[in-house]
LUMBADO-439335 format. One line per 10 residues: number of its first residue (from 1); their letters; for each residue x, z, y of N, C-alpha, C, O. Coordinates in steps of 0.02 Angstrom, whole numbers, plus 50000, padded with zeros to 5 digits. Atoms other than C-alpha are relative to their C-alpha. Layout:
// LUMBADO-439335
NUM = A = X Z Y X Z Y X Z Y X Z Y; ...
// end
This chain:
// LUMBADO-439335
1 = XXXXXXXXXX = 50015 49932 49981 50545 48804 50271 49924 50007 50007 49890 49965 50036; 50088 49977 50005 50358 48883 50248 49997 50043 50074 50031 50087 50099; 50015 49987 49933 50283 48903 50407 49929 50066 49993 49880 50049 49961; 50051 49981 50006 50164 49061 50427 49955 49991 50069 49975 49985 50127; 50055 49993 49978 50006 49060 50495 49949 50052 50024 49923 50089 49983; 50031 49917 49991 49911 49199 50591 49970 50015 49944 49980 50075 49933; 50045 49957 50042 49805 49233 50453 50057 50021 49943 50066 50076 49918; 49935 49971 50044 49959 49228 50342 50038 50063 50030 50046 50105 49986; 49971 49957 49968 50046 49349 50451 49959 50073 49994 49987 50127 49992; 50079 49950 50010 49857 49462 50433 50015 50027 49951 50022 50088 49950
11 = XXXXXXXXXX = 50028 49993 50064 49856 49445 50246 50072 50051 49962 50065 50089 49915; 49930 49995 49991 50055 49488 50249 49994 50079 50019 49995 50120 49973; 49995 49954 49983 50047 49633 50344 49946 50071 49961 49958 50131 49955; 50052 49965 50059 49884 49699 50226 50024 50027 49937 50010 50080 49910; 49967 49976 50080 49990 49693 50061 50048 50030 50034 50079 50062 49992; 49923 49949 50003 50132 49779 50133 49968 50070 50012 49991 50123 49990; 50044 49920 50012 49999 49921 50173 49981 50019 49953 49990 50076 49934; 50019 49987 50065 49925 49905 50025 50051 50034 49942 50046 50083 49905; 49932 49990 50047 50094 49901 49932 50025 50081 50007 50039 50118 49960; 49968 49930 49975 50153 50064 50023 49958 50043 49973 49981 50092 49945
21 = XXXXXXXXXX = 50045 49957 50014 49990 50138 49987 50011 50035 49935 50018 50095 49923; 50027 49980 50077 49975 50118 49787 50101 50022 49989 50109 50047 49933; 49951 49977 49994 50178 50158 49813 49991 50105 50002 49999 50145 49956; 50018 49937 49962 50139 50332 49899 49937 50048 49926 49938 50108 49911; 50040 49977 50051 49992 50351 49746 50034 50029 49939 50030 50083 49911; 49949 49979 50053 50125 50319 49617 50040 50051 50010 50053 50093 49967; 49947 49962 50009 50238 50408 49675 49990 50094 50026 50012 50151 50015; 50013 49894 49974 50168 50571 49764 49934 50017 49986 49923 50077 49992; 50055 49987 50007 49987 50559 49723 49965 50013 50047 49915 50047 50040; 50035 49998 49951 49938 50547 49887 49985 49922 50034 50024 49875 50039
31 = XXXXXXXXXX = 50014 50067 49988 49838 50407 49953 50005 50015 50098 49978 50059 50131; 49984 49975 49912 49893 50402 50157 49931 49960 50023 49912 49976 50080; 50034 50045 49961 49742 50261 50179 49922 50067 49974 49871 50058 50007; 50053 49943 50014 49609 50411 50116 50012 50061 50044 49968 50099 50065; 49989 49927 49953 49700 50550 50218 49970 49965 50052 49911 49980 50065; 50031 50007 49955 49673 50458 50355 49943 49977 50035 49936 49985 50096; 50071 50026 49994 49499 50375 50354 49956 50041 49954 49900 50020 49938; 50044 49967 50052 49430 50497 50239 49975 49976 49915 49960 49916 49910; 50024 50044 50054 49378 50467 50041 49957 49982 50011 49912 50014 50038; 50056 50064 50021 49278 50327 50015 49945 49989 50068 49888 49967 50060
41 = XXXXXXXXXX = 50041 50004 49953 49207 50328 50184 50011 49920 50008 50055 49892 49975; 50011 50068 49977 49160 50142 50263 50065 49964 50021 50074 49906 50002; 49945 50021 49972 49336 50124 50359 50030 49996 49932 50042 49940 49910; 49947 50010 50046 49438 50174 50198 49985 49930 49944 50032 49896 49924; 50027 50034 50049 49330 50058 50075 50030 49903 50012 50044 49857 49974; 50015 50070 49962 49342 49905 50227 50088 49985 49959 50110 49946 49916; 49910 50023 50006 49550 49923 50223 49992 49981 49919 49998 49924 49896; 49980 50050 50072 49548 49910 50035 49990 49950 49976 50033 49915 49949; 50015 50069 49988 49429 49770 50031 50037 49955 50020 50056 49907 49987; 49954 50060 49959 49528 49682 50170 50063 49999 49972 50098 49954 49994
51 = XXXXXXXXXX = 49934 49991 50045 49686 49731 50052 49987 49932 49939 50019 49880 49929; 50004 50058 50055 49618 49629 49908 49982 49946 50022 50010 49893 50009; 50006 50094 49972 49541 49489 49997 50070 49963 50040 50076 49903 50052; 49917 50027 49987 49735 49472 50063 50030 49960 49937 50049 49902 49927; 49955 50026 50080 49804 49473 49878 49964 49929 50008 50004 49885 50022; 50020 50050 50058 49678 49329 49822 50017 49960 50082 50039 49906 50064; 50009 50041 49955 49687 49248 50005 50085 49966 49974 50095 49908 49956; 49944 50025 50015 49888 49251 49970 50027 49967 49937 50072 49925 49945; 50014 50036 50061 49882 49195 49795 49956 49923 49992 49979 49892 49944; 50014 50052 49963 49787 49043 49849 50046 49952 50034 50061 49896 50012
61 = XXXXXXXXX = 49946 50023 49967 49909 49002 49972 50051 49989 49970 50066 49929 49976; 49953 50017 50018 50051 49009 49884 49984 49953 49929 50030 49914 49921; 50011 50031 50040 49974 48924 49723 49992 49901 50037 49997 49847 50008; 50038 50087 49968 49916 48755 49859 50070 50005 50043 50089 49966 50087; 49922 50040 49935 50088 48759 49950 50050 49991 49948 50103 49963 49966; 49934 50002 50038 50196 48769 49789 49959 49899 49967 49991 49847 49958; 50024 50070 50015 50077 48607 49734 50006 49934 50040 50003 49874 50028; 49970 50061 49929 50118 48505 49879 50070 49990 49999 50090 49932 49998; 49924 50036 50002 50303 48505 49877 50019 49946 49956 50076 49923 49958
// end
């Protein structure tokens, strides 16, 4: 069993925002992480940032834990 890790739990909870987000884009053309931090202001820019540095953080992770078993 794969044990998470706070930052796993961080990076985890980021893509499922993320996910919902570009979900919410596709599907209604509304971005909820721009309604509520405004376009392209500093907050909205950080979350997306901290969105992708999740993906590659979790992509990482799972590439060095599937190599160890």
């Amino acid at each position: 069993m794969i044990r998470f890790t706070t930052l796993d739990w961080i990076a985890t909870v980021l893509l499922i925002i993320g996910g919902l987000n570009w979900g919410l884009i596709g599907f209604f053309s509304f971005d909820l992480v721009a309604a509520i931090f405004g376009e392209m202001t500093f907050m909205t820019r950080l979350i997306y940032d901290l969105v992708g540095v999740s993906a590659i953080y979790f992509i990482v992770s799972l590439a060095s834990r599937g190599s160890t078993d």
